[in-house]
Each structure stands twice: as C-alpha cells, then as structure tokens.
C-alpha positions in Angstrom: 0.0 0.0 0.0 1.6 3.8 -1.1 1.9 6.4 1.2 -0.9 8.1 -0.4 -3.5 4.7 0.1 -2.5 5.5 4.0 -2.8 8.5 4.3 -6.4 8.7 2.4 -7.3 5.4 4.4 -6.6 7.0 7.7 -8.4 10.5 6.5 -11.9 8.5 5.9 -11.3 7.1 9.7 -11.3 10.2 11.1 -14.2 11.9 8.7 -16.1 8.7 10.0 -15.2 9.2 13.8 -16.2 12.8 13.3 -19.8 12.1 11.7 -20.6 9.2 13.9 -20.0 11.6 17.0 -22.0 14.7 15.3 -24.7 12.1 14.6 -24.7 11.1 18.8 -25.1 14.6 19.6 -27.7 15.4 17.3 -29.7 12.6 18.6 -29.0 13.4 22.5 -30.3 17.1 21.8 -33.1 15.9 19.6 -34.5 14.0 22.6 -33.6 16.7 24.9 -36.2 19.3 22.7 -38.7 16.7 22.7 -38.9 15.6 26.2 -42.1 16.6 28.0 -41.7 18.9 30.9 -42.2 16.8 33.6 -42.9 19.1 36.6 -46.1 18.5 38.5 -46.1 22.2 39.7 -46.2 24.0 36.1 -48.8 21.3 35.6 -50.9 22.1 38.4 -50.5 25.8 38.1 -51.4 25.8 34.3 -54.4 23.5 34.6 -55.7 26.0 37.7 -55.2 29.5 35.3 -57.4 27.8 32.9 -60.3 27.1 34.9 -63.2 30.1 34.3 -63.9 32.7 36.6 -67.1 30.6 36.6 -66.0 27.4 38.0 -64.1 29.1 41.0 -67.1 31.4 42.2 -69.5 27.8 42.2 -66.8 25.9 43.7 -66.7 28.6 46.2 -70.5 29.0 47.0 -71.6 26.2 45.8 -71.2 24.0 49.0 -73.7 26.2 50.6 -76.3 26.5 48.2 -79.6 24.5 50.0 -82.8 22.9 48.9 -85.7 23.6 50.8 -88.4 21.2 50.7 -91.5 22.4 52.4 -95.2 21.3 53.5 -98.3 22.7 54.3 -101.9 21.0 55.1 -104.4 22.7 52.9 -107.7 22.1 53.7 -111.1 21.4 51.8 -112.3 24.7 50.0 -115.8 26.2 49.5 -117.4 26.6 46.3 -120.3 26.4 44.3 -120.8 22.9 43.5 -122.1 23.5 40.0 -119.4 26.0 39.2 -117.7 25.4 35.8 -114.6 28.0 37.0 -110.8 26.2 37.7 -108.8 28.9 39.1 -105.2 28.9 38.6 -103.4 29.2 42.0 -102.3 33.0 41.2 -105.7 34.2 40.4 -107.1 32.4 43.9 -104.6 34.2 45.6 -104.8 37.5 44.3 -108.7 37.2 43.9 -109.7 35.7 47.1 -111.1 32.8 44.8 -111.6 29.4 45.8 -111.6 25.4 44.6 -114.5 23.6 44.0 -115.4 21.0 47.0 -114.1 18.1 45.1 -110.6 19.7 46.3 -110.4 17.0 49.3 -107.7 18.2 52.3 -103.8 17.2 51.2 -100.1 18.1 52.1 -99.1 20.3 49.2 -95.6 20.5 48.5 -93.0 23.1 47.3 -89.6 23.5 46.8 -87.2 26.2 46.4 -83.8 27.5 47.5 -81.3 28.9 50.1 -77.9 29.4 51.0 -76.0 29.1 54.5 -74.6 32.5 55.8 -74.2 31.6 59.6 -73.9 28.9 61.9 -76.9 26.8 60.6 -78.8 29.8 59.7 -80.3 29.8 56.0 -81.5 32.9 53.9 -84.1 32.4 51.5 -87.2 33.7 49.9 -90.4 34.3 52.2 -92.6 33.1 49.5 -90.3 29.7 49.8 -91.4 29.0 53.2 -94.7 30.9 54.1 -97.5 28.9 55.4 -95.6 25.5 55.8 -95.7 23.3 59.1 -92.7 21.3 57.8 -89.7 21.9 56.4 -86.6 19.7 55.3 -83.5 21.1 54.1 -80.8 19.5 52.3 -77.1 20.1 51.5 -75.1 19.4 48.3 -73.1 16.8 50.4 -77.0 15.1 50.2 -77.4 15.4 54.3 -80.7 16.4 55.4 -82.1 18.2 58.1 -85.1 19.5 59.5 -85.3 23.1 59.6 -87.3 25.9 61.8 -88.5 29.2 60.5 -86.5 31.7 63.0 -88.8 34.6 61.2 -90.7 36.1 57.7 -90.9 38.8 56.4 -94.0 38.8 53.6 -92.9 42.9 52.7 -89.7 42.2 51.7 -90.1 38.4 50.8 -87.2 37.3 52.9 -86.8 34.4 55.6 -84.3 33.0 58.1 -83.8 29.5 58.4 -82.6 27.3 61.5 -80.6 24.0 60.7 -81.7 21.5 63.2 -78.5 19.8 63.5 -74.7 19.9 64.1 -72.0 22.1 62.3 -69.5 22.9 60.9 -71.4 24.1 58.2 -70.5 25.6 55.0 -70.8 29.3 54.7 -71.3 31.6 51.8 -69.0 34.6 51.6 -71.6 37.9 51.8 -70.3 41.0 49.0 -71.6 44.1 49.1 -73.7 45.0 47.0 -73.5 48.7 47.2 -70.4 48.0 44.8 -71.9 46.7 41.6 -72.4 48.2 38.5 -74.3 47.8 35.5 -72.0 45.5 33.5 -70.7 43.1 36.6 -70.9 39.6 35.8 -73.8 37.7 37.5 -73.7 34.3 38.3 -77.2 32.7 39.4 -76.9 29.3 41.5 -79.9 27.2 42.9 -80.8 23.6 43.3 -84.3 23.8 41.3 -86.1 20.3 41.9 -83.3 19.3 43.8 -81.1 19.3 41.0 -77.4 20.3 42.6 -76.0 23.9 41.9 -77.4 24.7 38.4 -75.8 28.0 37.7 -76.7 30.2 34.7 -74.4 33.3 33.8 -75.7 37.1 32.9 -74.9 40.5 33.4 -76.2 43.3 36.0 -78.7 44.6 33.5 -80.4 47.6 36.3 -79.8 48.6 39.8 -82.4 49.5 42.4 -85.1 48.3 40.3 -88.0 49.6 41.9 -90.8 46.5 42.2 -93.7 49.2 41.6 -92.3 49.3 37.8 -92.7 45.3 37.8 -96.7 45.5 39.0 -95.7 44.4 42.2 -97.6 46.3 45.0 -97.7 44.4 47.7 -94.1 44.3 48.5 -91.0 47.1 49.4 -87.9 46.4 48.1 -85.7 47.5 45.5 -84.0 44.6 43.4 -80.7 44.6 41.4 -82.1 43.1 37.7 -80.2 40.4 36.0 -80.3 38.6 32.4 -79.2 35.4 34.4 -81.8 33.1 34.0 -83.5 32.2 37.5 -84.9 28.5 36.8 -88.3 27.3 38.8 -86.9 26.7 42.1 -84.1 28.9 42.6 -85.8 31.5 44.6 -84.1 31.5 47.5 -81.1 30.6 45.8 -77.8 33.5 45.7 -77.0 35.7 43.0 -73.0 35.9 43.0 -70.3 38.1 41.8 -67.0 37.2 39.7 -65.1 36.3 43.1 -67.9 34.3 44.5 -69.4 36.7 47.2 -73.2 36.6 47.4 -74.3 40.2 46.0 -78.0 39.5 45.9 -80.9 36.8 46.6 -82.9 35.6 43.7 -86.4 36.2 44.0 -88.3 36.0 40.8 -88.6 36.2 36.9 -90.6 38.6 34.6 -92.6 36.3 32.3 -94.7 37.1 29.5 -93.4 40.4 27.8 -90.5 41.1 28.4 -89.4 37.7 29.4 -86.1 36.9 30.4 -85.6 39.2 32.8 -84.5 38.3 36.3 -84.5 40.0 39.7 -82.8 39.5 42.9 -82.6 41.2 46.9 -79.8 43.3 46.7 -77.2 41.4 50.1 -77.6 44.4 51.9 -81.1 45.1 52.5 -80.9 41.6 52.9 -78.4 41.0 56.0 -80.6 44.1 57.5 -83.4 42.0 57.4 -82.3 39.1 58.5 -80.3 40.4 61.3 -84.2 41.9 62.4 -85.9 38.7 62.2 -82.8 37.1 64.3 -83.1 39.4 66.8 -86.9 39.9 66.9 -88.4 37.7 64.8 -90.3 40.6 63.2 -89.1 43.5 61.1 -90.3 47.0 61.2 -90.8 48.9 58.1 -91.2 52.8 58.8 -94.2 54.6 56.6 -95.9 57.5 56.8 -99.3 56.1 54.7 -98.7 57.5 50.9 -98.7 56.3 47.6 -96.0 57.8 45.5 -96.6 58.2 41.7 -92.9 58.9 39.6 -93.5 61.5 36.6 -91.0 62.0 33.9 -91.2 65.3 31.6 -88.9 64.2 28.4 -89.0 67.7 27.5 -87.0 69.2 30.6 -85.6 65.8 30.8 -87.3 66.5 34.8 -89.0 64.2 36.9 -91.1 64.7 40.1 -92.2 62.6 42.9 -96.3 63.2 43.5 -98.3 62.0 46.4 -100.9 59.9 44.5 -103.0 58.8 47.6 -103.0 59.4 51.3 -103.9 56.9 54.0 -106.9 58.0 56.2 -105.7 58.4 59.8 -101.8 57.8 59.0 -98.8 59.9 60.2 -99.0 61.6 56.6 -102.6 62.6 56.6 -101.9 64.0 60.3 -99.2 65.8 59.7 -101.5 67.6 56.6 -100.1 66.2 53.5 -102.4 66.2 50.7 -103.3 64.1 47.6 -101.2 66.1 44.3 -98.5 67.2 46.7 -95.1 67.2 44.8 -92.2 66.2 47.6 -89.1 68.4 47.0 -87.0 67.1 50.2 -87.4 64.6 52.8 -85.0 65.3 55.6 -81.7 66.7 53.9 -82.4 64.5 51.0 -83.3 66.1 47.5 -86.0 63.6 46.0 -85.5 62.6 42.4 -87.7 59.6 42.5 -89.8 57.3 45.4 -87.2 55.6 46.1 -85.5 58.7 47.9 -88.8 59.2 49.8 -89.3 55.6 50.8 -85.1 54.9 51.5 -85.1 58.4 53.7 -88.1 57.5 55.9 -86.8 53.7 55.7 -83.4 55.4 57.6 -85.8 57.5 59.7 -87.2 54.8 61.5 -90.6 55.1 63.7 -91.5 57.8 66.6 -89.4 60.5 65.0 -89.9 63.2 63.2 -88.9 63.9 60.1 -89.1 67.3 57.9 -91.1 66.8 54.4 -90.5 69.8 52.3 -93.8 69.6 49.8 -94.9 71.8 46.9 -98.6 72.8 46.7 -99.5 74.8 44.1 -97.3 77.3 44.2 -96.7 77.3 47.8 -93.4 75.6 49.3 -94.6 73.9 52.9 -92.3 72.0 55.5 -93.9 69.6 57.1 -93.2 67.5 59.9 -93.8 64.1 59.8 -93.4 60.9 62.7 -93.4 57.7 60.6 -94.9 54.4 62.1 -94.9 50.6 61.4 -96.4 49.7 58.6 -98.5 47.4 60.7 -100.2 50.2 62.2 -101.6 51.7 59.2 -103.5 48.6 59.0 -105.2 49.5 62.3 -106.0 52.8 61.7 
C-alpha cells in the first residue's frame, strides 16, 4: 500500500469518527427538545389559570347552596258545587277565589332554595317558606335536616332559616352589593327540583329596580335586575359576583313580555333584614301612609315625585299632607324619585320626626312628619 493509500485510508477514519460523534449529539439534543416537561407544579399551576372565573365562584358557593323542601296541610275549600270555573293558583290568591269542594284536604308541597350564611342559619325567599308546618332542608353533600322558620318577612319576601342539627357548616361569603355596577358579571346558583347547583351566567342589566315598575304592590324592596336566568326553584337561591361573594338573593322572573328578565334582593337590604328577624323575629318597616306616583317630563328631561293617595288616619294625613303634593326634600335628601322618599323614611325609623318639604300649588310647605310601622296603618 503507497503512502498516499495510508494516508487517504486514515483521512476517511477520522471523517467517519467525526460524523458518527456529530450524529450522537444530534440525537442526544433531539431528545432533549422533545422531552415533555415533567414538573407536576407548572402542571398544576397551568391547569388552575385555565379554569373560568365561573367554575371558582361555584366551587366557592356552591357548598352552601340548599334545597328547601317544604309542606303545608291545605284544607277542603268552599265553592259552588255547579261552578264550571278552575282557578289557577295565582288568580285564587290574588282574587280571594276558591276550589270547587271536590278539592279533598292534602299536604301540598313546594320546593325552592337557600344558602347558608351563619352557623346553621339559612336565607331564602319568604314566598319559599310561608304557610308551611314542615320543612326539610338538604345540603349538596346530600345530608338532610329539618329546619325551623327563626322569622318572615312577607314585605320584603325574605326568611331565616334554622338547621336542626350539628356544624360545621359551610358558609357563603356575603359581598356588598352597594359595589356593583351595570356591567358586573352575574352568576345565578340554585338547586331547582333538587337538582345540585345549576348556575346560569348574565350580566347586572339595572340597579335599584323599583318592584312598583314590575306590578308588584304588595311588596318594598328595591331589586338589582339580572339577564341570568332564575330556573323554577331557585328563589331562595344567591346571585354571586366574579369572586364568588353573594351580591343579591334571587327572587323572581318577569314572564310574558319582556321575558327573560331576572330579579334579585340586593345582600344588603338583605343582612338588615335578617339580622331583624334574628333578633326579633319581626321587622319593622317605617311609613308615613302615601302612595307615590314617579312623573318624567322628556322635554325638561325633569321628573317629580307626587303623592298619588294618602292613607286616612296615617302619620301623613296628620301631619296635613295632601293628595297632588309634589315632595321636594325629605329630611336633607333632594327627591329625584320614590325611592328617595321611601329609603329616607326607611333610615328614619318610627316615633321621630322627620321634615317633608312639599310643593302645593305654588306654595313651598315643610312639614313634619313621625313615621310608624307599617302594621299600624293597618289599624288605623
């Protein structure tokens, strides 16, 4: 073999050497790029930043959403036998209408919703509860416990709850709902017919939506409206915010025209309530025995706040306010619209007086007014 053969022979050893080791190296890095990340923590923390706002405000809540299943005896009902009428249960009630005979005594049964917000004490709807003589309520974890109605309040449509049984119990977080705007996120959760946590998602379509506007005249409170859908049996049930925080209590649904629209107890007026009917089973509502009647002038773009009726014998006929009277002031409050008048007296509370700055004709009167329970305008 030349000197050449060798030295071309031991050339292609090395080029072979050289690409056999470039070759290893390619491979060891390829694998390196390709291997997964392995660590549990990234893992965790990635699958936790994908989970919706949604899913963290139920999980949060969610444990102490309750169904309330209640009972009441309803007896046998008087009516003419030969009557052809079949009343729908809204038109007896609001009528003073009745069931033919044929209606034989039974347990009716009804169920809604209700959240825990202290130590076996449950918030709910008054309309949930009223009337029953037995009540069973039962947790997501599927325990189930008699409850005891601590107190009502028909005005407001609000009820506290007493868990017969032994905590810990799981609490709901309470917002505040003097914080929302138009625009929050709403989250509605309830366990209609017993079906756990079904949550529907809106937006905070009004504030202070007062329930005169709705039809609703037998009751006084203001309600935060939602586009959440509230499902049959959520009443009772809390409206939450994006953190999870209970900002409101759902209470009912517009059907018909305009359908779709949701309403719900803003927290607030809601822990003053309950905190009443804890205390004294009983809450007192300050009036002075008007009817209010908003008008809006488009033209001004001005609205006033008339006395559209006057309660014989109330604090308000007393004091010499009359029907047509246009309320400028109540206390140091300007009045835009009834819900000043009604909030200022509200804050007022009974046996003392408050000033009432009226408009009569041309005439600007200060009057001075004692609110009383709304109770006692009944007996007057």
């Amino acid at each position: 073999m030349s000197l050449a053969q060798k030295k071309y022979k031991k050339y292609s050893f090395k080029k072979l050497i050289f690409f056999s080791y470039l070759t290893i190296i390619l491979i060891n890095q390829s694998n390196l790029i390709s291997k997964p990340i392995s660590n549990q923590n990234l893992d965790k923390e990635s699958k936790i930043s994908n989970i919706s706002f949604i899913t963290k405000a139920v999980k949060k809540a969610g444990a102490s959403v309750v169904t309330i299943d209640s009972q009441k005896f309803v007896k046998n009902k008087q009516f003419s036998r030969d009557s052809r009428i079949f009343l729908d249960p809204y038109f007896e009630r609001f009528f003073g209408l009745e069931f033919p005979p044929e209606n034989k005594p039974r347990i009716e049964q009804s169920q809604g919703s209700g959240f825990i917000f202290g130590d076996g004490l449950v918030m709910t709807n008054a309309h949930v509860v009223n009337g029953s003589e037995k009540l069973v309520v039962g947790l997501s974890n599927g325990a189930k416990y008699k409850g005891k109605l601590i107190g009502q309040d028909l005005l407001t449509d609000l009820a506290v709850v007493k868990l017969e049984g032994q905590g810990p119990w799981p609490k709901a977080i309470l917002g505040d709902s003097t914080k929302i705007e138009v625009g929050d996120w709403a989250i509605a959760v309830g366990n209609p017919f017993g079906l756990e946590n079904t949550v529907t998602l809106g937006i905070i379509s009004n504030l202070n939506r007062n329930v005169s506007q709705l039809g609703i005249y037998d009751k006084k409170f203001e309600l935060i409206q939602t586009d959440a859908a509230i499902n049959p049996g959520n009443s009772g049930g809390p409206l939450l915010n994006s953190k999870g925080e209970v900002i409101g209590i759902n209470t009912l649904i517009r059907s018909g025209p305009g359908a779709g629209l949701s309403f719900a107890i803003p927290i607030n007026k809601a822990k003053d309530i309950a905190s009443q009917l804890i205390k004294d089973g009983r809450v007192i509502h300050p009036m002075i025995g008007i009817n209010l009647i908003d008008e809006n002038y488009f033209e001004n773009n001005k609205s006033i706040v008339k006395v559209g009726y006057v309660v014989p014998n109330s604090p308000a006929e007393k004091s010499g306010i009359f029907i047509n009277d246009i309320i400028l002031k109540v206390g140091e409050k300007d009045i835009t619209n009834s819900s000043d008048v009604i909030n200022e007296i509200s804050n007022n509370g009974i046996n003392k007086f408050i000033n009432v700055t009226l408009k009569r004709k041309n005439k600007i009167i200060t009057l001075k007014v004692k609110p009383t329970d709304i109770k006692n305008l009944s007996k007057s």
